[in-house]
PQR file with spaces between the fields and no chain letter, atoms N, CA, C, O and H, PARSE charges and radii, in Angstrom:
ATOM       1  N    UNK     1     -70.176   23.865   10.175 -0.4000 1.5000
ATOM       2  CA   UNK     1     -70.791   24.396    8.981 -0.0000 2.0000
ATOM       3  C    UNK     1     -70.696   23.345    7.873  0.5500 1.7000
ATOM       4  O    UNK     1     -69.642   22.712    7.802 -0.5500 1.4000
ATOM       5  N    UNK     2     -71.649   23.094    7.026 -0.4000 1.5000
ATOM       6  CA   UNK     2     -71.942   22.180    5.560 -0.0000 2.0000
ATOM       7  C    UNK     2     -71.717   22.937    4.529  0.5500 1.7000
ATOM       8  O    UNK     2     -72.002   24.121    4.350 -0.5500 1.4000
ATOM       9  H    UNK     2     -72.505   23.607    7.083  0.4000 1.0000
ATOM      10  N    UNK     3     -71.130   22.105    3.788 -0.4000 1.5000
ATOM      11  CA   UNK     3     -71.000   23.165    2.331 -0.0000 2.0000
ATOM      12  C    UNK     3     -72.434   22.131    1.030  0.5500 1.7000
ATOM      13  O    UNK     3     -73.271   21.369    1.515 -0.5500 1.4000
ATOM      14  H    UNK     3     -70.898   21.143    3.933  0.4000 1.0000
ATOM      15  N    UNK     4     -72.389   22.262    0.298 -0.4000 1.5000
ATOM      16  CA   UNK     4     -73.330   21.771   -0.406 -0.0000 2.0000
ATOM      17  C    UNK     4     -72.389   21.261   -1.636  0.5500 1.7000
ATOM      18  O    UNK     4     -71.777   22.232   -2.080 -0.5500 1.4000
ATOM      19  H    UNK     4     -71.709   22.881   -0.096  0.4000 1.0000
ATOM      20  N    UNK     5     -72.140   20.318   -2.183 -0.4000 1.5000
ATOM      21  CA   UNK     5     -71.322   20.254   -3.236 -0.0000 2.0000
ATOM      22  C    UNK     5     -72.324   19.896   -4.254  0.5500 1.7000
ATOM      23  O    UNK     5     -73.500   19.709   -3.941 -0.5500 1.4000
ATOM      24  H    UNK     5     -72.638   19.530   -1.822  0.4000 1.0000
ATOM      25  N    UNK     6     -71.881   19.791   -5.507 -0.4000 1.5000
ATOM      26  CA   UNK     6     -72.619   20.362   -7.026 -0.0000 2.0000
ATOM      27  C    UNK     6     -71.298   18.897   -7.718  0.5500 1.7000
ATOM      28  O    UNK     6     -70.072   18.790   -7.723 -0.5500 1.4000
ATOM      29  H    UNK     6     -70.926   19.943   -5.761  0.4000 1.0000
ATOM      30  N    UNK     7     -72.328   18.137   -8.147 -0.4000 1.5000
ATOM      31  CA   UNK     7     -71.399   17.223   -9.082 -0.0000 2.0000
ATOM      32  C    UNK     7     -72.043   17.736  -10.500  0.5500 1.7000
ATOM      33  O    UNK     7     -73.243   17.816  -10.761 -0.5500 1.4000
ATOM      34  H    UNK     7     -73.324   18.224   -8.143  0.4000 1.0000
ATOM      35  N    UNK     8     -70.671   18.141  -11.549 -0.4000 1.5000
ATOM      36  CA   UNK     8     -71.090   18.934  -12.735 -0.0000 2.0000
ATOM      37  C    UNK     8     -70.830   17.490  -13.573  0.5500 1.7000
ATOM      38  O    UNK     8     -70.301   16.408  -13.316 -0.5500 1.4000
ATOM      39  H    UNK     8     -69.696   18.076  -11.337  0.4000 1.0000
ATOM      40  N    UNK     9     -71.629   18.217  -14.928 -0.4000 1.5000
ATOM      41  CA   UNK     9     -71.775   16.856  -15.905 -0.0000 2.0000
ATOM      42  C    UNK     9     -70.441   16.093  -16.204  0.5500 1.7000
ATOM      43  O    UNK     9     -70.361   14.871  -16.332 -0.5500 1.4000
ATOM      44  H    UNK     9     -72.059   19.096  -15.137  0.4000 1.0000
ATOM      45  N    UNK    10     -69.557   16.854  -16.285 -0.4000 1.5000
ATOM      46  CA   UNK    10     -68.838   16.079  -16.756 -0.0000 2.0000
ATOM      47  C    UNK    10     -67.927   14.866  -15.347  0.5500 1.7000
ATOM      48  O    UNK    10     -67.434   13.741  -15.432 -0.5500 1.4000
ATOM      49  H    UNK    10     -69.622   17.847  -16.181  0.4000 1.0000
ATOM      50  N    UNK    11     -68.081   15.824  -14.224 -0.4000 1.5000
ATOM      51  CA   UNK    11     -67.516   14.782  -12.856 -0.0000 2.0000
ATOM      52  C    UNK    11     -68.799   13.407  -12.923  0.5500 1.7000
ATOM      53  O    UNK    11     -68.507   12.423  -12.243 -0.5500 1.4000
ATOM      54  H    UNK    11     -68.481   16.738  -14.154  0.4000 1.0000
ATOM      55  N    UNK    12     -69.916   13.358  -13.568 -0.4000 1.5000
ATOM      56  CA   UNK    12     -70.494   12.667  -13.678 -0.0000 2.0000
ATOM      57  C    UNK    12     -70.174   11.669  -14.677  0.5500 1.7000
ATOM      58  O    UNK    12     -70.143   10.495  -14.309 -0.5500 1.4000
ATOM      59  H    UNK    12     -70.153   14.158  -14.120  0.4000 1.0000
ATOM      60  N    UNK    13     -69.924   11.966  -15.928 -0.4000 1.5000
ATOM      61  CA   UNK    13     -69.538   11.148  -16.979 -0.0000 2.0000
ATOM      62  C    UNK    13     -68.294   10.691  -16.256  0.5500 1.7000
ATOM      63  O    UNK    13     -68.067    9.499  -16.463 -0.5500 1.4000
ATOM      64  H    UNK    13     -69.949   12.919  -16.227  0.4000 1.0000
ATOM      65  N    UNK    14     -67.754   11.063  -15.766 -0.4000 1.5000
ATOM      66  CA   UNK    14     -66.493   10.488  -15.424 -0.0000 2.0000
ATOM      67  C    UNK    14     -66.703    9.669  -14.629  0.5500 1.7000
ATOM      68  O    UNK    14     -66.103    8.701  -15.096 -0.5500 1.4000
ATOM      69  H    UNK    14     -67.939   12.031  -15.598  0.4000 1.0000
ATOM      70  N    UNK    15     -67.120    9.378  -13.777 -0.4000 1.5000
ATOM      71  CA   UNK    15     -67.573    8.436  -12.500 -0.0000 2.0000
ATOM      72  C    UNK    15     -68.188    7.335  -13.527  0.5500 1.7000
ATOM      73  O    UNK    15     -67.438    6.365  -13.636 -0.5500 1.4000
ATOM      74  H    UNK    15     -67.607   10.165  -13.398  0.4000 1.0000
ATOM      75  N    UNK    16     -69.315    7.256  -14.268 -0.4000 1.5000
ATOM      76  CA   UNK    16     -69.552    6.236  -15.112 -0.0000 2.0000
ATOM      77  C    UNK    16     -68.525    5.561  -16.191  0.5500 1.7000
ATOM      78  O    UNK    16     -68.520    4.371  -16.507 -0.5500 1.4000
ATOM      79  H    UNK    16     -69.924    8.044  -14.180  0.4000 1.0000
ATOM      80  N    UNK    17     -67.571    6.684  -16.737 -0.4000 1.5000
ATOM      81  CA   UNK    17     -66.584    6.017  -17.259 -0.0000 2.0000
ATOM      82  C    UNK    17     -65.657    5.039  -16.212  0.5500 1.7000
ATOM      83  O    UNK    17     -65.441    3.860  -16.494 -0.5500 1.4000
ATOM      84  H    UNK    17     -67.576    7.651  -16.481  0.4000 1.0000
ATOM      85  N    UNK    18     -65.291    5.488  -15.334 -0.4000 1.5000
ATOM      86  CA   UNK    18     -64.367    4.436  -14.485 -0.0000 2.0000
ATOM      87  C    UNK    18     -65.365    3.236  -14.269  0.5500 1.7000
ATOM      88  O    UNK    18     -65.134    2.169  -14.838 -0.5500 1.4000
ATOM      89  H    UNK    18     -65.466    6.445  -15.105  0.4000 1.0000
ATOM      90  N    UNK    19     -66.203    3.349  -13.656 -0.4000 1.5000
ATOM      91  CA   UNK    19     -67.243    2.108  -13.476 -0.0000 2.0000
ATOM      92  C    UNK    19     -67.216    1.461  -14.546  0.5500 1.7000
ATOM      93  O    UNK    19     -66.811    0.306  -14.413 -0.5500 1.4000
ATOM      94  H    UNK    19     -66.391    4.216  -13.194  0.4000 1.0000
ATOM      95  N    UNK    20     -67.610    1.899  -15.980 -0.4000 1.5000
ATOM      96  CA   UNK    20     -67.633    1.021  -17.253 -0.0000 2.0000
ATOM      97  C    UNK    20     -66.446    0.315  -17.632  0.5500 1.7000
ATOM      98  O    UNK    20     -66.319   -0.834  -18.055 -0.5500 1.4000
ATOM      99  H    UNK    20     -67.938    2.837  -16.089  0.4000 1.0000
ATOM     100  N    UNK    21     -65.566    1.244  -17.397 -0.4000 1.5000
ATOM     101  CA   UNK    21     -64.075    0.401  -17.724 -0.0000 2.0000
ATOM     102  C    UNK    21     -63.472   -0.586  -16.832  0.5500 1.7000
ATOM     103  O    UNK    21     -62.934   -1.596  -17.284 -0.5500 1.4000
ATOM     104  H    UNK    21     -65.670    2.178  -17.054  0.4000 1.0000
ATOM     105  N    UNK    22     -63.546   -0.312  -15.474 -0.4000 1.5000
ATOM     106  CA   UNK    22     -63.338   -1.661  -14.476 -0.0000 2.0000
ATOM     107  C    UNK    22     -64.256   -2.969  -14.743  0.5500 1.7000
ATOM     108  O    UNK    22     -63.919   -4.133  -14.958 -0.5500 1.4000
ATOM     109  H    UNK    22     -63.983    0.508  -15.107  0.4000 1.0000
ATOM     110  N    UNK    23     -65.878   -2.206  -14.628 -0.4000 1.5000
ATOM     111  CA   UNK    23     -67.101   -3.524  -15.111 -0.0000 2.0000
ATOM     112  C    UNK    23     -67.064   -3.897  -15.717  0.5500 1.7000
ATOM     113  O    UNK    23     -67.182   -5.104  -15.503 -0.5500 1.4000
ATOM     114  H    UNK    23     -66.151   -1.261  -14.453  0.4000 1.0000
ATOM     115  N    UNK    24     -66.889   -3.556  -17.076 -0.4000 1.5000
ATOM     116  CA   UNK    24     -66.635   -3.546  -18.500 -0.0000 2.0000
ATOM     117  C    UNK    24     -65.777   -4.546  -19.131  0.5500 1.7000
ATOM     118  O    UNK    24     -66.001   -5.627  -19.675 -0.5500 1.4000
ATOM     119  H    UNK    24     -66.793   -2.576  -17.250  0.4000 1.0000
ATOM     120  N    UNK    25     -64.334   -3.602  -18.803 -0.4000 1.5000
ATOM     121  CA   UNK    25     -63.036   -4.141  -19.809 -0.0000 2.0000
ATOM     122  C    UNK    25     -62.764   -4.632  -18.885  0.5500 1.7000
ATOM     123  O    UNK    25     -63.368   -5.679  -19.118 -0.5500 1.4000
ATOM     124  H    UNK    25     -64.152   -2.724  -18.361  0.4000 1.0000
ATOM     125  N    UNK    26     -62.366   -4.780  -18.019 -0.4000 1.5000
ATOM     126  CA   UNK    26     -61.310   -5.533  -16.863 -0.0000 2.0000
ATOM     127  C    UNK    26     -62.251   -6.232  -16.116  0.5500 1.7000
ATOM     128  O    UNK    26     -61.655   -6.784  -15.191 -0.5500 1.4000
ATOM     129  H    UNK    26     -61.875   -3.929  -17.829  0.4000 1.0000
ATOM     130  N    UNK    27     -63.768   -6.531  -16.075 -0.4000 1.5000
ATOM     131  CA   UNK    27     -64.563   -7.160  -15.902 -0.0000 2.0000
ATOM     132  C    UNK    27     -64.675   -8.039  -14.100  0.5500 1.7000
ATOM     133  O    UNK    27     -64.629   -9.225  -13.774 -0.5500 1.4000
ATOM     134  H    UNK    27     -64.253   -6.082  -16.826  0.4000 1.0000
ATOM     135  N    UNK    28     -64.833   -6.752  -13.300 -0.4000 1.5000
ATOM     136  CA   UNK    28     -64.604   -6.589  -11.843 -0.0000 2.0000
ATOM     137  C    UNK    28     -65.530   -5.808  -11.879  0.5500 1.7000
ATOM     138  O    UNK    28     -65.271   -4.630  -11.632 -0.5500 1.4000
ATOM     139  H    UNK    28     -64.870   -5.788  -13.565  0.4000 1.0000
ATOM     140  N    UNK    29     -66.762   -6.152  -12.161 -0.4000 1.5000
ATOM     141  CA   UNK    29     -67.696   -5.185  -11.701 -0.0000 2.0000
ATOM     142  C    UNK    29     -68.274   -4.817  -10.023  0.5500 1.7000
ATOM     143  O    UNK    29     -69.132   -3.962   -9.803 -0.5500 1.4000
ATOM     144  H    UNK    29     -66.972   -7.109  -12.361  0.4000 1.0000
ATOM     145  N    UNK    30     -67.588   -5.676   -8.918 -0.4000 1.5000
ATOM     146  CA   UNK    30     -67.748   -5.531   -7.691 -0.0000 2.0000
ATOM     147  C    UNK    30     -66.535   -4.537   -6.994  0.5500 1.7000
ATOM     148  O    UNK    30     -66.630   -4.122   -5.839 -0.5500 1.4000
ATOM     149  H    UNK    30     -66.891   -6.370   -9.097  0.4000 1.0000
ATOM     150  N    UNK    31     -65.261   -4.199   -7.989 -0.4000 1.5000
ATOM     151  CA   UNK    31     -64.419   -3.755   -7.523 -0.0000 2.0000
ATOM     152  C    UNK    31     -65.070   -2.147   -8.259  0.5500 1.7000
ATOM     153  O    UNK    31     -64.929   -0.960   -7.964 -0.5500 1.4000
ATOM     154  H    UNK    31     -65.184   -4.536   -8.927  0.4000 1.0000
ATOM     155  N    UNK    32     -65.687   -2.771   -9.148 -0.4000 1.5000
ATOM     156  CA   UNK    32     -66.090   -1.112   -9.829 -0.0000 2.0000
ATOM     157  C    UNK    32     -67.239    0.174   -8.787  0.5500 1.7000
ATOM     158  O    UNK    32     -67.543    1.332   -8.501 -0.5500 1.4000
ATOM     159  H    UNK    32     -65.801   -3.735   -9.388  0.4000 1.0000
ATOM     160  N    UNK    33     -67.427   -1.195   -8.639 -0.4000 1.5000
ATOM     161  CA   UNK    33     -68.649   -0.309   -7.522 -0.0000 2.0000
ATOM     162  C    UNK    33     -67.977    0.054   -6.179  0.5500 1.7000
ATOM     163  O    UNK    33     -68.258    1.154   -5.704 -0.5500 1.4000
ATOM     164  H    UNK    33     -67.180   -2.136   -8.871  0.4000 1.0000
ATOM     165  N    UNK    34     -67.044   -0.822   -5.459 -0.4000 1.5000
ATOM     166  CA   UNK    34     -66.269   -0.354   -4.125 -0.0000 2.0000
ATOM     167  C    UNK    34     -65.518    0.512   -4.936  0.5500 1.7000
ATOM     168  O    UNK    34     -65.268    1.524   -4.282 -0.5500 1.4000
ATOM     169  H    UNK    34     -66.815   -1.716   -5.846  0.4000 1.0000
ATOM     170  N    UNK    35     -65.066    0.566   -6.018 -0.4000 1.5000
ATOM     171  CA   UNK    35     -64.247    2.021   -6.310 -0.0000 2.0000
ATOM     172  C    UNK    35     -64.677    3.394   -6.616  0.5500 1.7000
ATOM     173  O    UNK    35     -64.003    4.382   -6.323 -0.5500 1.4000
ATOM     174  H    UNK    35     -65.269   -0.256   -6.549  0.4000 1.0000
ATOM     175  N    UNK    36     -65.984    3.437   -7.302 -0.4000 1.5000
ATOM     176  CA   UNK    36     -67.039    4.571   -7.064 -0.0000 2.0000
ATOM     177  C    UNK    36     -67.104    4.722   -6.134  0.5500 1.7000
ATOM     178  O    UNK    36     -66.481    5.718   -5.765 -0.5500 1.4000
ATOM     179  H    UNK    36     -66.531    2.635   -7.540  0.4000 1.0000
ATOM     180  N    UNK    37     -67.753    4.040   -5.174 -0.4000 1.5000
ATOM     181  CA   UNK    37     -67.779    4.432   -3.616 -0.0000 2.0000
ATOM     182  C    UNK    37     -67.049    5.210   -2.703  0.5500 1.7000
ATOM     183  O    UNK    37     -67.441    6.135   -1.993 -0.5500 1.4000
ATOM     184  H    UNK    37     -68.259    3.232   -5.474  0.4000 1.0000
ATOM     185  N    UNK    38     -65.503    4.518   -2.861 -0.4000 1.5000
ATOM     186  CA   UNK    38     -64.705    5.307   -2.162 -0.0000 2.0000
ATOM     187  C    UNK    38     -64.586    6.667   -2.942  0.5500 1.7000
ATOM     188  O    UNK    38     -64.674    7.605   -2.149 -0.5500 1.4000
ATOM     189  H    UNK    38     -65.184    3.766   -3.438  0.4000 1.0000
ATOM     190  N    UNK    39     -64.433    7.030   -4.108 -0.4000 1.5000
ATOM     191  CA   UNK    39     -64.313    7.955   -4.723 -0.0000 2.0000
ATOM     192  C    UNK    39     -65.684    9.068   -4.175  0.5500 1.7000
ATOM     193  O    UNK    39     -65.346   10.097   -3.590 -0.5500 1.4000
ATOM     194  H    UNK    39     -64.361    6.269   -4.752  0.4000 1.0000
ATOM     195  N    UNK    40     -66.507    8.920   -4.297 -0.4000 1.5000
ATOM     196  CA   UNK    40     -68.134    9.451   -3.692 -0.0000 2.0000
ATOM     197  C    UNK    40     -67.946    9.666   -2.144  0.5500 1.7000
ATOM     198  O    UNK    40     -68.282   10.758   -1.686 -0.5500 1.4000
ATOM     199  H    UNK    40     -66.781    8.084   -4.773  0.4000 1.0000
ATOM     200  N    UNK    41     -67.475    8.783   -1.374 -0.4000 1.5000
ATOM     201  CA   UNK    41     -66.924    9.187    0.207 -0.0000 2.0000
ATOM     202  C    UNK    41     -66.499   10.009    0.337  0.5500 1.7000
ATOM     203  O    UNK    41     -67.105   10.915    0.909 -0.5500 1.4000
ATOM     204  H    UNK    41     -67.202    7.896   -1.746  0.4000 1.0000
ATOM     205  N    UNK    42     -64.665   10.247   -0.307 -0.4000 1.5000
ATOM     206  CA   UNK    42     -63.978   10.995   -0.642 -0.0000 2.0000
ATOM     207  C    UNK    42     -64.401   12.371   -0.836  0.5500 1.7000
ATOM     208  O    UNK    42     -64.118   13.423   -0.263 -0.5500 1.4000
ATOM     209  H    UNK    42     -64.172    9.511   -0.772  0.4000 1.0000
ATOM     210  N    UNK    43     -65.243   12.030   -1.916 -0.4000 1.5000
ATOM     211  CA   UNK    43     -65.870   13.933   -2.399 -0.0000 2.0000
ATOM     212  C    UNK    43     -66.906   14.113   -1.509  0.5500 1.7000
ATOM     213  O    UNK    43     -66.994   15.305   -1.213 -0.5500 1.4000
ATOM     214  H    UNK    43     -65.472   11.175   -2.382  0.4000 1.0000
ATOM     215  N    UNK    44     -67.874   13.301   -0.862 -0.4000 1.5000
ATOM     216  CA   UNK    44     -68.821   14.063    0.456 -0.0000 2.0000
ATOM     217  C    UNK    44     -68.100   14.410    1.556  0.5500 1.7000
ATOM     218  O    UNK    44     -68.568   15.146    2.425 -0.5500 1.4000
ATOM     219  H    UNK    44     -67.802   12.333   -1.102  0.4000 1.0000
ATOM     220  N    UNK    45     -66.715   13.827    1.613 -0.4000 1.5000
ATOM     221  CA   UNK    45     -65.924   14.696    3.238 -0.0000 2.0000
ATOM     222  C    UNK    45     -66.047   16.073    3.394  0.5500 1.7000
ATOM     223  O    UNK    45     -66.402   16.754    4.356 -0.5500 1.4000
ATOM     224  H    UNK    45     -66.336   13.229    0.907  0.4000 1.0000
ATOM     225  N    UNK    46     -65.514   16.487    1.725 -0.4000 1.5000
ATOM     226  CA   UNK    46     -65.285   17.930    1.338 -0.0000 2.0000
ATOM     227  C    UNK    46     -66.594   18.694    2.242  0.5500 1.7000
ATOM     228  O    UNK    46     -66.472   19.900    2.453 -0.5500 1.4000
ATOM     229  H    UNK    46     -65.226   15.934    0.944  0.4000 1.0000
ATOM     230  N    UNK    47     -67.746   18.030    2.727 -0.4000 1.5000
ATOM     231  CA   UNK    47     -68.818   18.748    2.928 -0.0000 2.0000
ATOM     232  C    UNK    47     -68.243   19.059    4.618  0.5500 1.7000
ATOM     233  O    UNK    47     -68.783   20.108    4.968 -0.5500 1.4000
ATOM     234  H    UNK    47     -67.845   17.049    2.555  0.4000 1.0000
ATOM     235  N    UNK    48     -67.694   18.722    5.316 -0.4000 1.5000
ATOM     236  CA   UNK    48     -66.799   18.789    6.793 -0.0000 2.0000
ATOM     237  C    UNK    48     -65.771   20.153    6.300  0.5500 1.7000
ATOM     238  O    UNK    48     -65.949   21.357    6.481 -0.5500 1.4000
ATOM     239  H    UNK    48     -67.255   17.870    5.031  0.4000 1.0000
ATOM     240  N    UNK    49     -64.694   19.452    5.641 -0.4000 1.5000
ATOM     241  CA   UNK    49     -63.580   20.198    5.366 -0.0000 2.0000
ATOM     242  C    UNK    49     -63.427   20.542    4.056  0.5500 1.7000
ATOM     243  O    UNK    49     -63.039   19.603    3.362 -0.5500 1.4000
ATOM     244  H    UNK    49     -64.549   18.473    5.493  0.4000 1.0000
ATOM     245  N    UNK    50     -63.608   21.614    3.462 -0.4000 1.5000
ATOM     246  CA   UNK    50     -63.856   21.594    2.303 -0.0000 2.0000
ATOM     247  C    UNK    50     -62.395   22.283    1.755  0.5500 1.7000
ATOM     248  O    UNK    50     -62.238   22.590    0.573 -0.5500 1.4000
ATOM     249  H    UNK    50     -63.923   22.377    4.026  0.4000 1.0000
ATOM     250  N    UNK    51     -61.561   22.438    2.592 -0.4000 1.5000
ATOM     251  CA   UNK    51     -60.075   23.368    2.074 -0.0000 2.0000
ATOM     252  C    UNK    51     -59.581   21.677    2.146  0.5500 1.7000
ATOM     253  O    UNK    51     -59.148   21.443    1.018 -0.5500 1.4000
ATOM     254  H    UNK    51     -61.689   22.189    3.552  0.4000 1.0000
ATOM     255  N    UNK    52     -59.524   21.038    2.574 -0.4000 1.5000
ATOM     256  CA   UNK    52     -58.758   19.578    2.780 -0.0000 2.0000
ATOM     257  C    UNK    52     -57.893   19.571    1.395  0.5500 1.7000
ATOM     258  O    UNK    52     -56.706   19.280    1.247 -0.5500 1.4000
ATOM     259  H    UNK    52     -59.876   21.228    3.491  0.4000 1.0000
ATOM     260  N    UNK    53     -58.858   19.983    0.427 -0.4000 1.5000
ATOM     261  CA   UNK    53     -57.791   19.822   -0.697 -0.0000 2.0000
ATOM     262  C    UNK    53     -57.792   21.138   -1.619  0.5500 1.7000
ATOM     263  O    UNK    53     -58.591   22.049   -1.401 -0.5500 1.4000
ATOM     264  H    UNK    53     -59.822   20.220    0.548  0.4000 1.0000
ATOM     265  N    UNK    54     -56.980   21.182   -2.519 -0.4000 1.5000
ATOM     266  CA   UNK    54     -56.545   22.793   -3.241 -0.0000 2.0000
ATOM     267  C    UNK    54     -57.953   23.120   -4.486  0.5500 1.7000
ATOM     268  O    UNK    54     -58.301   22.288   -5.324 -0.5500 1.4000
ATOM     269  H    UNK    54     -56.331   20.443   -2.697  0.4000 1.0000
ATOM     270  N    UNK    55     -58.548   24.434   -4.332 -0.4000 1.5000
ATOM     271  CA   UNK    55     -59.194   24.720   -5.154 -0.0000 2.0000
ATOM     272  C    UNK    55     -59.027   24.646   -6.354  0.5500 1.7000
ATOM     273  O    UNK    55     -57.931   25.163   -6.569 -0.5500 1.4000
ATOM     274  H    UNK    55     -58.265   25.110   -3.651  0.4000 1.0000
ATOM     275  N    UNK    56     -59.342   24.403   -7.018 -0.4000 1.5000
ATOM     276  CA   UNK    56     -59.927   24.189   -8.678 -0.0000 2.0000
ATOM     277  C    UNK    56     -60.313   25.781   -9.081  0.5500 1.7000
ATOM     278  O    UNK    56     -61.486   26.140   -8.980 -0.5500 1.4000
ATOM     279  H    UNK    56     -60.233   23.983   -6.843  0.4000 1.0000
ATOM     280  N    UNK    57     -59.459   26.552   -9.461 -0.4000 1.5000
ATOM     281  CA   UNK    57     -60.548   28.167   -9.546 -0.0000 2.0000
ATOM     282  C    UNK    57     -61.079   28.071  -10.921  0.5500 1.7000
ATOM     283  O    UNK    57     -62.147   28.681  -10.984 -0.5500 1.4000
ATOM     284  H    UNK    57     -58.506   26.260   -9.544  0.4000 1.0000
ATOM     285  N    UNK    58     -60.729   27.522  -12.077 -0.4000 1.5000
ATOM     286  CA   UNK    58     -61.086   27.697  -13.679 -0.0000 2.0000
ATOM     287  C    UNK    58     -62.441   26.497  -13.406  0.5500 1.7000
ATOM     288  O    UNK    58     -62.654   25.567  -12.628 -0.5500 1.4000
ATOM     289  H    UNK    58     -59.862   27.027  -12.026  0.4000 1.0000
ATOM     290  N    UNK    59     -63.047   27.064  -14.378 -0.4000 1.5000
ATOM     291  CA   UNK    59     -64.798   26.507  -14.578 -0.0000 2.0000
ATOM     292  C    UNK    59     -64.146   25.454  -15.476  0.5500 1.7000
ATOM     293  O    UNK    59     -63.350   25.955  -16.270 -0.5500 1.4000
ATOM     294  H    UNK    59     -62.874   27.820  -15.010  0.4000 1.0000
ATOM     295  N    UNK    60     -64.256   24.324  -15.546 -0.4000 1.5000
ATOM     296  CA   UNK    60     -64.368   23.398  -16.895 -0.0000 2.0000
ATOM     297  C    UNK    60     -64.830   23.716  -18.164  0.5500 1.7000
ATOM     298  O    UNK    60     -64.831   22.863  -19.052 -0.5500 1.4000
ATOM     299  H    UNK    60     -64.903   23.917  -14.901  0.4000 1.0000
């Protein structure tokens, strides 16, 4: 079974903030992008196993 996951605005701003601040300030913009990545891997597993990690029950 697939679950469908939902990236909400703010898991979005956040993903661009880490990218900006590695690319950015610490100026590794190739490490910024393999680090989005793994992070984006990470959250499409959930679509396999989606208990793998502990629910979040409060809405942001």
């Amino acid at each position: 079974m697939s679950f469908h996951i939902q990236y909400t605005i703010e898991a979005i701003e956040d993903l661009r903030n880490i990218y900006e601040y590695i690319s950015y300030y610490l100026l590794v913009p190739h490490t910024a992008q393999k680090q989005i990545r793994r992070i984006m891997d990470s959250i499409q597993k959930l679509n396999e196993m989606p208990e793998r990690f502990m629910y979040y029950k409060e809405n942001p």
